[in-house]
N, C-alpha and C positions, 0 to 999 in steps of 0.2 A: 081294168086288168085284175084276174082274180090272185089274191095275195097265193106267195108260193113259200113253200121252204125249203131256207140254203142251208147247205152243207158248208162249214166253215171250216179249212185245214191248218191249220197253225205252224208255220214250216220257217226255220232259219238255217244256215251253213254254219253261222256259228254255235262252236259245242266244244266245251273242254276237254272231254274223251273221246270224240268222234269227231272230228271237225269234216265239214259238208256232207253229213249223214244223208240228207235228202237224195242228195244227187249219187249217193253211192250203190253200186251195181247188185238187181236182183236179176236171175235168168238173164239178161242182157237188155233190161231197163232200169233208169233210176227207182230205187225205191220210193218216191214221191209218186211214181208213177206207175207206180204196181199198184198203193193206195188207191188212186183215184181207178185204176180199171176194176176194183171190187166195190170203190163206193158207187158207181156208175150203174151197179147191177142193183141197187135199194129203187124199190118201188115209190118208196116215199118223197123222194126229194126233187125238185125240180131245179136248185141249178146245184153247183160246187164251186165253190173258188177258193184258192190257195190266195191266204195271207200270210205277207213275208213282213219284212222291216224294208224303211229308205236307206236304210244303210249300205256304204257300195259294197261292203261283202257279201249281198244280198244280190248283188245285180247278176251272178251268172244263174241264181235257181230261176230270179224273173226271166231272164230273158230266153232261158232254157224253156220254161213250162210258155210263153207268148209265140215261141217259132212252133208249139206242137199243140195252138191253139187253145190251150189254158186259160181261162179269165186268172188274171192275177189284180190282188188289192196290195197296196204298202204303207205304210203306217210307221207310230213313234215304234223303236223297236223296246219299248221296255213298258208301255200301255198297250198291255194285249185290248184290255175292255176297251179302250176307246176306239182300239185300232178294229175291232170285230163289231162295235156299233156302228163306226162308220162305213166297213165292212158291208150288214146290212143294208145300210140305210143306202148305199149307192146301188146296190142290188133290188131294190124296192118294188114292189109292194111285199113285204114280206110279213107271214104270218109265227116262222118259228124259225130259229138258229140251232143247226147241229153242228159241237162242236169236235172237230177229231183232233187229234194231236198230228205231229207229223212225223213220228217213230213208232208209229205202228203199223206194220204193213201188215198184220193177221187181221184188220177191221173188218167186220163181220155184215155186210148189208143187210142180212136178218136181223140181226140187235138194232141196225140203226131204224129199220122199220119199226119193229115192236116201239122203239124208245119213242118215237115220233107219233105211232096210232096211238098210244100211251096218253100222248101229251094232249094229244085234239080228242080222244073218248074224256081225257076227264077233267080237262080244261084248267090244268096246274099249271102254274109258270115255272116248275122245274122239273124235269123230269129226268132220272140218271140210274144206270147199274152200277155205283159204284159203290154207294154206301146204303146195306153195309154191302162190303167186299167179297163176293164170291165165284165172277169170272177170272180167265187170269190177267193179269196187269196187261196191259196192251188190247185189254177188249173192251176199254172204257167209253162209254155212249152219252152225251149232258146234250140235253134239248131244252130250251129255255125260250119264253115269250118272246117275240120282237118289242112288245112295251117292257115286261121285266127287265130286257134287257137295257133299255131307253134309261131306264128307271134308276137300275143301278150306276151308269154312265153317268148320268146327271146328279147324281147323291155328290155332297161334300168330296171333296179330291184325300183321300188316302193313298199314298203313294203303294203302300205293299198290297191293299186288295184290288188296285190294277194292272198289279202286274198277272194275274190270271182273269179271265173273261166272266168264270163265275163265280170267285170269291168271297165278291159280295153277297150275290141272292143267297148262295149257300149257308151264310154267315148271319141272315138276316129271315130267319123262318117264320117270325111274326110277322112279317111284310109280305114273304111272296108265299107260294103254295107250291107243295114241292108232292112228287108221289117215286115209286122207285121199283127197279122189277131183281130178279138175282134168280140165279142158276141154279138149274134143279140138284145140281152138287157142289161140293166148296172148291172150287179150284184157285183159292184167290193167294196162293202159297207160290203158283207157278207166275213168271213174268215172261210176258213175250213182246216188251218194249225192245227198241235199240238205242239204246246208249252206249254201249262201247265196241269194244273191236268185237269181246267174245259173244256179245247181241247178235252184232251182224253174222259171225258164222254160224250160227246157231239159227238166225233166219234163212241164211242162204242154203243151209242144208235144207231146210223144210221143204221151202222151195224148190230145192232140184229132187226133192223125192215126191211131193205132189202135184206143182203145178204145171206138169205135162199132160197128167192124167185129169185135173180138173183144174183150171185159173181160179176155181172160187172155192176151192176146199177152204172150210167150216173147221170151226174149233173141236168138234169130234174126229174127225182127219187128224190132226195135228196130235190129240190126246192118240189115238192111235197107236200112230207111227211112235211117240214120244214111249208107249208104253214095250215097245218091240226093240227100241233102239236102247240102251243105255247110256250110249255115246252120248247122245242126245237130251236124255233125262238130266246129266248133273248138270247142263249146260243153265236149264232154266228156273232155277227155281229164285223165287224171290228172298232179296236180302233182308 
């Protein structure tokens, strides 16, 4: 079987300012699931699957994304990296890990592409737009080896750098090889995550101004509208 690469979503209900973020309403699907119908359209990846925690206040996003044929993985809910290796490794043969968060419903299937041909043209085991910082927050792309990742998993147990999936490699530049791409302007001032109430209406507008006219409007879409609306503009800017 020729190795593929997964798209990995990092998704919980639990959230101090937004509690069950995932499952909350865009257009008239959960936001989890607006994510996956744009990662769906990346050339690059051959499966996706949403990793949640075993935690039962985890059971209605699993059992939500299983009744509308989601592969779902579950894990410790506080060891992202062990829970995204294993993650992996049940998904197997796998050549690369893309990781998304799961408050981002602007993910961009073009970034995740570039992130990914990125990673296989020049054979880095990390590869990210994040640093330095110049899309907006919520366009973030990390594509990392399935050994890098192995790699990091298996390093001495540090409890704080497994609580993010790549932490470690990030944190260890002498070990892994890392390369990085950024946007042809700085927009890295704007955030287009959801974390709280005013996230969500601030995606939810976007959404009902573009995705009738396209489901896969692009971060130029969004600067746009963002530049015509004002309403809109103070909503996002990063803190």
């Amino acid at each position: 079987m020729t190795e593929q690469v997964i798209c990995i979503i990092q998704a919980r209900l639990a959230s101090r300012k937004l509690p069950g973020k995932p499952l909350a309403s865009l257009r008239g699907q959960p936001m989890i699931w607006r994510q996956l119908e744009r990662l769906r359209a990346a050339r690059s990846l051959g499966r996706i699957v949403v990793a949640t925690s075993l935690e039962a206040s985890d059971d209605p996003l699993a059992s939500w994304l299983v009744s509308r044929g989601q592969p779902v993985f579950r894990g410790a809910p506080t060891d992202l990296l062990g829970r995204f290796a294993r993650c992996a490794a049940a998904a197997g043969p796998v050549s690369h890990i893309v990781r998304i968060k799961g408050n981002a419903p602007f993910v961009d299937p073009g970034l995740v592409d570039r992130a990914v041909w990125l990673a296989r043209d020049s054979g880095a085991d990390y590869v990210a737009n994040r640093e330095p910082a110049s899309f907006p927050i919520g366009l973030e792309v990390e594509v990392v080896t399935a050994a890098a990742l192995n790699a990091a998993a298996e390093a001495p147990r540090d409890p704080m750098a497994r609580t993010s999936p790549t932490a470690f490699i990030r944190s260890h530049p002498d070990q892994f090889s890392w390369k990085s791409f950024e946007a042809v302007r700085d927009h890295s001032r704007l955030n287009w995550r959801v974390k709280t109430h005013a996230d969500l209406a601030f995606a939810r507008s976007v959404y009902n101004a573009l995705h009738p006219v396209d489901p896969l409007f692009g971060m130029n879409d969004v600067l746009d509208l963002i530049g015509g609306r004002q309403d809109l503009a103070r909503f996002n800017a990063a803190a």
